[in-house]
C-alpha positions as CSV (number, residue, x, y, z in Angstrom):
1,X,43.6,16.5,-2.5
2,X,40.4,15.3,-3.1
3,X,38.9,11.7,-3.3
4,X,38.7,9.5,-6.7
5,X,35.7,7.8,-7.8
6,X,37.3,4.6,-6.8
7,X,37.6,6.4,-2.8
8,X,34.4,7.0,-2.9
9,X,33.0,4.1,-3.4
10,X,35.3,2.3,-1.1
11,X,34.0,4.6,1.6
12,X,30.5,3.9,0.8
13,X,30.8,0.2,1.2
14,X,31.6,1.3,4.9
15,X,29.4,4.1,5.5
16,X,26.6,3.5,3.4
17,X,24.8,0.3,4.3
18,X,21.4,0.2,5.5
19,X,20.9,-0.9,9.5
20,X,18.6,-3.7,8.2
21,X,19.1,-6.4,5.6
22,X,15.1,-6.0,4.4
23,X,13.7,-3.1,2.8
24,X,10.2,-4.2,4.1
25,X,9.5,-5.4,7.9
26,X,6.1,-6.7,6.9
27,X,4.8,-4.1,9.8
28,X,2.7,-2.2,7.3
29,X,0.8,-4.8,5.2
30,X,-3.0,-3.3,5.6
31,X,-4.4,-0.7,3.9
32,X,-7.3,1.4,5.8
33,X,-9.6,3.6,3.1
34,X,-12.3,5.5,4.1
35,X,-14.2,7.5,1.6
36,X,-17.1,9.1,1.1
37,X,-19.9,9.1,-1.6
38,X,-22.7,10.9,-2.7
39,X,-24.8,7.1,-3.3
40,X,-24.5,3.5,-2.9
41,X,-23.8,2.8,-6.4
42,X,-21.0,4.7,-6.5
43,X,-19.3,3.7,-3.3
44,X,-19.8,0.1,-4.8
45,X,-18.4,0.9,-8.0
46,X,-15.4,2.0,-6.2
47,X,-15.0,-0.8,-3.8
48,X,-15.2,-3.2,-6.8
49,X,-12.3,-1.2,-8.5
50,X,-10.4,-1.5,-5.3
51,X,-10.8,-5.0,-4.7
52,X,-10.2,-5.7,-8.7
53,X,-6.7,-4.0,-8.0
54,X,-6.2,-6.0,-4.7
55,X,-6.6,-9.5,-6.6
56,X,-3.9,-8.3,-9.7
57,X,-1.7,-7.5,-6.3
58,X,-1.7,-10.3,-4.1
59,X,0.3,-13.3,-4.0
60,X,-1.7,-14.8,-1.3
61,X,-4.7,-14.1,-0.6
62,X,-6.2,-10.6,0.3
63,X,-8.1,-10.3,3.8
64,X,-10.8,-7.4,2.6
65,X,-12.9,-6.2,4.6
66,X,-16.0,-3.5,4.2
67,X,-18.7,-1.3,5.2
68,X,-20.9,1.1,4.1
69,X,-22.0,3.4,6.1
70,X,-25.2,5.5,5.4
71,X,-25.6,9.2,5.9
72,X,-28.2,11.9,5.5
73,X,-25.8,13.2,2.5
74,X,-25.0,9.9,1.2
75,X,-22.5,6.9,1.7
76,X,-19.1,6.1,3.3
77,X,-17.0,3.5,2.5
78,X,-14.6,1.9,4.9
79,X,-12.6,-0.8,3.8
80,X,-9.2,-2.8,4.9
81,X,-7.3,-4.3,3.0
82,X,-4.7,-7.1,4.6
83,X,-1.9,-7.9,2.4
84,X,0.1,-11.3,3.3
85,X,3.1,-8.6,3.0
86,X,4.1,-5.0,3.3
87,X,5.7,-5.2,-0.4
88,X,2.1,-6.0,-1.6
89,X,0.4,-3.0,0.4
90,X,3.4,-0.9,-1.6
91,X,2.3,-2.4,-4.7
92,X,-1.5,-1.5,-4.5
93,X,-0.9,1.7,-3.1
94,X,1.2,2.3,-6.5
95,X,-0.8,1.2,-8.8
96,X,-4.1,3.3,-7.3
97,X,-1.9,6.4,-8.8
C-alpha cells in the first residue's frame, strides 16, 4: 500500500529537519576578490562598483579593504570585503550576478 500525502508529511516532520536551527553560522561573512586589469582606471571603476554594491548590502557597516597592485601588463585588484554577517556576504554575492 503506498503512503498518502498526509504520511508523507508526517514522516517528514521526523526525518526532514535540518541539524541546525540557523541557515547561516556567520562563518563565511568576507568576501576575497582578486582581479585583474589592463589599467588603473579600470580596476578603480570596478572597485567603486563593488563598494557601491557593498553599501546597498550592509546593515552594519562594511570592513573593505584594497590594493592595487601594479604589473608590467597592467593592474590587480585585491579587495576584502567583511560583512557584519554571512547572510549579507550571500546577498552581495547575489546581487554581483
Amino acid at each position: 500500500m503506498s503512503k498518502t500525502f498526509s504520511d508523507e508529511a508526517e514522516n517528514c516532520k521526523v526525518n526532514c529537519k535540518p541539524t541546525s536551527t540557523a541557515m547561516f553560522d556567520n562563518a563565511d561573512s568576507q568576501i576575497d576578490f582578486e582581479q585583474h586589469y589592463p589599467d588603473q582606471k579600470t580596476a578603480q571603476q570596478t572597485l567603486d562598483f563593488l563598494v557601491n554594491k557593498a553599501k546597498q548590502i550592509e546593515n552594519e557597516p562594511c570592513q573593505i579593504t584594497h590594493q592595487f597592485i601594479s604589473q608590467e601588463n597592467g593592474v590587480t585588484l585585491n579587495a576584502t570585503f567583511n560583512f557584519s554577517c554571512q547572510a549579507e556576504a550571500v546577498l552581495f554575492q547575489l546581487a554581483l550576478r
